[in-house]
Every structure is written in structure tokens, then in C-alpha cells.
BALOBA-1460 file (C-alpha; in Angstrom, 3 decimals):
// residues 59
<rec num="1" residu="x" x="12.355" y="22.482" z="22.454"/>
<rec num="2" residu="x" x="12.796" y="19.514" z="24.654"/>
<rec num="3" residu="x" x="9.170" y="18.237" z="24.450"/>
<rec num="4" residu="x" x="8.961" y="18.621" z="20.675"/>
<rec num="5" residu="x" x="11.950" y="16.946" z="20.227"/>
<rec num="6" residu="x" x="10.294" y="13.952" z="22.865"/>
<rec num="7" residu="x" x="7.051" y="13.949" z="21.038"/>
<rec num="8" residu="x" x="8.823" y="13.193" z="17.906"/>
<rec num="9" residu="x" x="11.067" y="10.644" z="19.513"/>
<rec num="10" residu="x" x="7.499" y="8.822" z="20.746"/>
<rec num="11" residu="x" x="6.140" y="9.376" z="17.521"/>
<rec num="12" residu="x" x="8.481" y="7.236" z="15.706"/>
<rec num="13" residu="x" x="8.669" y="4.919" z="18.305"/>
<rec num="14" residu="x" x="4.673" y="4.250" z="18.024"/>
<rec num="15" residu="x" x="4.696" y="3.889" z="14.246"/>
<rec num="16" residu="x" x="7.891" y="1.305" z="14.530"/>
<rec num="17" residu="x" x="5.815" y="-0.360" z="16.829"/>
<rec num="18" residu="x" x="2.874" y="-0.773" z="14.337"/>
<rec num="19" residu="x" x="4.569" y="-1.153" z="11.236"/>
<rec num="20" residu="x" x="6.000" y="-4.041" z="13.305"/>
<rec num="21" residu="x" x="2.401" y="-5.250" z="14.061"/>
<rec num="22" residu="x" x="1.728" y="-5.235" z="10.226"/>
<rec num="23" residu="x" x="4.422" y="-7.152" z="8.870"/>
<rec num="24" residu="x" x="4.221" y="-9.853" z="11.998"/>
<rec num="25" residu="x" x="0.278" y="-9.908" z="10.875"/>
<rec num="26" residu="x" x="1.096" y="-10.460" z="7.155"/>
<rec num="27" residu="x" x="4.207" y="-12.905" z="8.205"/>
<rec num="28" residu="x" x="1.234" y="-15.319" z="10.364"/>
<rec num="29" residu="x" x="-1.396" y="-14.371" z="8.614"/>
<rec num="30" residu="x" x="-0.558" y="-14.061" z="5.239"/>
<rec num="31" residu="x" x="-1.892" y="-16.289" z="2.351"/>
<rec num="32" residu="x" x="0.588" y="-18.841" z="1.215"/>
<rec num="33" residu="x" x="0.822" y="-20.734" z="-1.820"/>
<rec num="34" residu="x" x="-0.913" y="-23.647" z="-0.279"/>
<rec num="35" residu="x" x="-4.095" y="-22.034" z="0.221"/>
<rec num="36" residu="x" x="-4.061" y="-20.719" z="-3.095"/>
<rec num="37" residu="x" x="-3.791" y="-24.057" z="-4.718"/>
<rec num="38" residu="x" x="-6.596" y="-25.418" z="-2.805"/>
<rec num="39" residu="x" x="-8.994" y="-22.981" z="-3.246"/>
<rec num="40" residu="x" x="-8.143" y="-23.077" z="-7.207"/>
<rec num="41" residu="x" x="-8.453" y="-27.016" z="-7.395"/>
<rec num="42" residu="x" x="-11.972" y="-26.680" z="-4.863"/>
<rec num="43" residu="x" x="-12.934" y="-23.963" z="-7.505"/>
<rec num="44" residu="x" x="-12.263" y="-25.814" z="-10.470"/>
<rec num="45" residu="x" x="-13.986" y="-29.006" z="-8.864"/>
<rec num="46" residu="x" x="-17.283" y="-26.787" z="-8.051"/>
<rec num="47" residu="x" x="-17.587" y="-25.454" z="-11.137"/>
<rec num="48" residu="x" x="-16.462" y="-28.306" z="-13.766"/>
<rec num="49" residu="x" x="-18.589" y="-30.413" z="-15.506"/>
<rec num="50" residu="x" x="-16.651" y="-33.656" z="-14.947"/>
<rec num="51" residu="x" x="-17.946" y="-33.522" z="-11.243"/>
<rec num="52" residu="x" x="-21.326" y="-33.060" z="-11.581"/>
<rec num="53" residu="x" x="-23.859" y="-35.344" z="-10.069"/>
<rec num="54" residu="x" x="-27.461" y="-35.554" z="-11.900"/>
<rec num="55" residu="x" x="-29.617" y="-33.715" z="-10.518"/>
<rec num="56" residu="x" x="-27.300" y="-31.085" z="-9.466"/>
<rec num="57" residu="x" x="-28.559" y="-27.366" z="-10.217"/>
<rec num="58" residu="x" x="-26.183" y="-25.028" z="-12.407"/>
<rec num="59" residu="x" x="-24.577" y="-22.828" z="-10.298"/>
């Protein structure tokens, strides 16, 4: 009874500890809004027409 009752003690110590891990990694990690606007303005300046230079094959 005792070492069930320690297994599940360790059990939901372990899975605190890495649903810890995951939210630290998404908290650092994470995209924020900043990246998103720059990749949508590179984006936009890769594939518009205003930028193009002659010569410069369609993508």
C-alpha cells in the first residue's frame, strides 16, 4: 500500500515537473507578436510587385 501510494506521489511530482518545462519553453520560446509582424512585412516585400528588381525571376 505504501509504495503504490509513493509511486503515485512521484508520478505527479514528474509530470508537475514537465508540464513546468512546457510552459517555461512556450513562456521563452514562444512566438510573439513581433516576429509575426516581421515575417508578414518580409513576406509581403518578397512576394510584391512594387519591390521587384528587373531581372528578378518569379518566384
Amino acid at each position: 500500500m505504501f509504495s503504490i501510494m509513493a509511486m503515485d506521489k512521484t508520478f505527479l511530482i514528474a509530470f508537475g515537473i514537465i508540464i513546468g518545462i512546457y510552459i517555461l519553453y512556450k513562456l521563452l520560446f514562444g512566438k510573439s507578436q513581433l516576429d509575426e509582424e516581421f515575417e508578414h512585412k518580409y513576406n509581403k516585400i518578397l512576394t510584391s510587385d512594387e519591390y521587384k528588381v528587373k531581372g528578378q525571376y518569379d518566384k
